[in-house]
Every structure is written in C-alpha cells, then in structure tokens.
N, C-alpha and C positions, 0 to 999 in steps of 0.2 A: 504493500500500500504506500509507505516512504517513498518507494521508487518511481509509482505511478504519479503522485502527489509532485514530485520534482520533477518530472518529465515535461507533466501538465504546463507545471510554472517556468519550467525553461522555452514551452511554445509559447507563450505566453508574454515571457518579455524579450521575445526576440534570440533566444538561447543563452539570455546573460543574466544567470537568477544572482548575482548581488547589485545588477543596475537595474534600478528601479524607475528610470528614466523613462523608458518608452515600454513599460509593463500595461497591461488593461485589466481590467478587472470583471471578468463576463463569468458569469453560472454555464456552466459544459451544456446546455441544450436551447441556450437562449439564440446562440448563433445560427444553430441548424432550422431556426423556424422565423425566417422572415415575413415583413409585412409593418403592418400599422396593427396597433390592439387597440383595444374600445379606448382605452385612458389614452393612447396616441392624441387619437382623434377629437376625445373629451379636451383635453391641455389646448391642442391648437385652436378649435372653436370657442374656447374660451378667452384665448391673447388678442383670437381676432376681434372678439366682441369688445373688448377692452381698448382694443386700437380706434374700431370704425368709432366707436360711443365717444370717447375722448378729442378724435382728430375734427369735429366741426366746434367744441368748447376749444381749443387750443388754437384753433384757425382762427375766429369771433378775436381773441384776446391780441393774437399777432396784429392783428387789423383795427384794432382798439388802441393799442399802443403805438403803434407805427405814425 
C-alpha cells in the first residue's frame, strides 16, 4: 500500500515527490469522469446572476459620477 500510495504521489507531482511545486491534489476517480456537475453549473449561474444584477447599479453610478 506504501508503495502504491508513493507511486500515486510521484504521478502526481510530476515524479518529484519532495517538490511540491507543481503537485495537484485530485481524488483517483474524479479525473476519469469529466463534464460539469449540478454544483458546476449551480456556482456559475449564480456569479452570472450576481454580475448581470450589479452591472446596470455600477453602470447608473459611472454615469452619475463622471
């Protein structure tokens, strides 16, 4: 299990398990299953809602001030 466990970590950061530099940090089956998950998709429809709702308050104040 040590061995598989170092193996892992040496794919991992690129074969160099004491440089922590360019290491990642993924769960072994997250990789094998691309796409968007419902929370993907929850997070970005909610920055966008946050951008469109904010961008005509922020726009009004540029034009107020100016």
């Amino acid at each position: 299990m040590a061995y598989h466990s170092l193996r892992y970590e040496q794919e991992l950061c690129g074969g160099d398990v004491n440089s922590q530099e360019h290491c990642i940090a993924v769960k072994p089956g997250l990789a094998a299953k691309p796409g968007f998950t419902t929370e993907d998709i929850l997070w970005a429809a909610g920055i966008w809602s946050v951008i469109l709702t904010l961008s005509p308050v922020i726009l009004f104040y540029v034009l107020m001030v100016a």
